[in-house]
N, C-alpha and C positions, 0 to 999 in steps of 0.2 A: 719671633716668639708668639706673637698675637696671632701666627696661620698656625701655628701650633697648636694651641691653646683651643681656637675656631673646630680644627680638624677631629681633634678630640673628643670636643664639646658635640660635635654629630655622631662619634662612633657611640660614645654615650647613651645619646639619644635612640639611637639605633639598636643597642642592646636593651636598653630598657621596653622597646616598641617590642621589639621580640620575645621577652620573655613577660610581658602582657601580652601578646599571643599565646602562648605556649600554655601559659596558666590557665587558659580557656579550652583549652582541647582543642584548637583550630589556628593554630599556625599557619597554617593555610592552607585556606577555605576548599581550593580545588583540590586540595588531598586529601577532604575529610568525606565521609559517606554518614545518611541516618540510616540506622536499622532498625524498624518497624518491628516486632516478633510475634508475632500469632496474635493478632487484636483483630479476634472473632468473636462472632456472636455467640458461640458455645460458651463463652464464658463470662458473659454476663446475667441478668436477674431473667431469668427462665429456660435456659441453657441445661444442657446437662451436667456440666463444671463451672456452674456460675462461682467465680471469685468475692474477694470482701473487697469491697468498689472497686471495682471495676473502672465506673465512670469517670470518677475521677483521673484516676490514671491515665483513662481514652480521653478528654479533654486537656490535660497536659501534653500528652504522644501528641493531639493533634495543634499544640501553639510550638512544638518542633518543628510539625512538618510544615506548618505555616511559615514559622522564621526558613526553613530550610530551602522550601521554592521560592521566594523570595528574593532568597540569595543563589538561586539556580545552580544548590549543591547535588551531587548525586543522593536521590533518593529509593529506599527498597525496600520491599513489602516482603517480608517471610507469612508464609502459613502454612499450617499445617494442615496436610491431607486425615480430615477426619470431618464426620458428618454423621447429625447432622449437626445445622447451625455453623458451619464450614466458612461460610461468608465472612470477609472483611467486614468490621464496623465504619456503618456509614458515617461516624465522622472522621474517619482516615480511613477514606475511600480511595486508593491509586487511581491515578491521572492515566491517561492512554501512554504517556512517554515516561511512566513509572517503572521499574522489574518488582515483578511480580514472581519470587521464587518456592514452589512448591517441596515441601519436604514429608519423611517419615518416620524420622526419626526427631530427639531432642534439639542434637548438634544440627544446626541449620547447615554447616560447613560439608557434612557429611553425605556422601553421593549427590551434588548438586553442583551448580556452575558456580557458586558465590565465589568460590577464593581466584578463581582464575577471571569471573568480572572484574573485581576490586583492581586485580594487578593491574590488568589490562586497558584498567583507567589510573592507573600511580596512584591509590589510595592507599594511604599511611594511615590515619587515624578513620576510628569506628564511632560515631555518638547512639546510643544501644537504648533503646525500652522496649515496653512490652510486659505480655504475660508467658508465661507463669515465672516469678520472679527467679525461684529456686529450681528449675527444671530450665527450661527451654531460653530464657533469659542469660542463667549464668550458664549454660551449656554454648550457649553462643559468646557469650566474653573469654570464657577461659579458653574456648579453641582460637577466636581470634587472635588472643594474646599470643599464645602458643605459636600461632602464624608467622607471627611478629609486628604484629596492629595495635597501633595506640589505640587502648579502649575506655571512652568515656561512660558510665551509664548515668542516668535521670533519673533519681532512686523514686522522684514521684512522679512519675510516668510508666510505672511499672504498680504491678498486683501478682497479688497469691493469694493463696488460702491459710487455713488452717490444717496443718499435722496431728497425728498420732503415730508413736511408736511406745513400746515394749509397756504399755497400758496408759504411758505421757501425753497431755492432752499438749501440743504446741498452738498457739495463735496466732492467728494471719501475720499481726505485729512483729511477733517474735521470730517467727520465719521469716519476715522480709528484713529486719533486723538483720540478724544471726548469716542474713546470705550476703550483703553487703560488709559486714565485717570479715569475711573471710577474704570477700574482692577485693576489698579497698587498699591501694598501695603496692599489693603483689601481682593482680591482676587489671585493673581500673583504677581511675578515677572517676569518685562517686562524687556527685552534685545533686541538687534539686534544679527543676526549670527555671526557678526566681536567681540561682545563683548562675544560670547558664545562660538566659535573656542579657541578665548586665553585664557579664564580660565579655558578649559580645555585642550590644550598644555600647559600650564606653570605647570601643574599638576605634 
């Protein structure tokens, strides 16, 4: 009764271990990749598409990639062929052993090597930021999803702008709002970096 009771008492243990994985987006680690998305200099304060901070969000991107090399997960730079101001920002600058995948369209997935790297490393799950939240951002989660990748995004590690349609003035806020509520649940899971640092420190 008492190897019983022992045996249990691990498998327990073991499901609870697991689904504190699981709730972090990283079940495990070597099947998780970061996706970087177009954090260039075009879109910062003097840019031609300078965003509403920007910064901020490139300072968050970059305490992912920091936790990410770290933990010597697969890491990947998307950017967009466009110039000028084309450049990566230098505080998520790729490493010489980083991919650096060049695109020209939104879907970073589309005409590029991305889906067929991912596989060819057993990557299951995505952890996503970047700009432009509502463009190039969710055009990258909802194709991954669609993939069949578990997709995390970093709602503040990501920017956008401000909208206008049919004479509607939208704000940055509400456009980054408004695009995380359509993800959230159907397509991703949305975090901030503070909730995504401790579930995985308390790991």
């Amino acid at each position: 009764m008492k190897r019983f009771l022992r045996i249990n008492f691990q498998i327990v243990i073991c499901l609870l271990f697991i689904l504190k994985m699981e709730a972090s987006g990283m079940s495990d680690p070597k099947e998780t990749a970061l996706l970087l998305i177009d954090i260039q200099n075009f879109y910062f304060p003097g840019g031609n598409w300078a965003l509403v901070n920007p910064e901020k969000a490139c300072l968050n991107a970059q305490k992912l990639l920091t936790k990410f090399r770290e933990n010597k997960n697969i890491i990947i730079h998307i950017r967009h062929n466009a110039e000028p101001g084309g450049e990566i920002h230098k505080l998520v600058q790729p490493l010489k052993n980083e991919l650096v995948i060049s695109k020209n369209s939104a879907n970073c997935f589309k005409d590029t090597e991305l889906y067929d790297y991912l596989v060819a490393h057993h990557i299951k799950k995505l952890v996503i930021c970047g700009m432009m939240t509502h463009m190039c951002v969710e055009a990258a989660i909802r194709a991954g999803s669609d993939y069949g990748f578990e997709c995390l995004v970093i709602s503040d590690a990501c920017a956008t702008r401000a909208l206008e349609f049919n004479g509607i003035k939208v704000s940055a806020e509400e456009v980054q709002t408004s695009t995380f509520s359509t993800l959230s649940g159907s397509y991703a899971k949305v975090m901030d970096v503070e909730e995504f640092m401790t579930s995985i420190n308390n790991h």
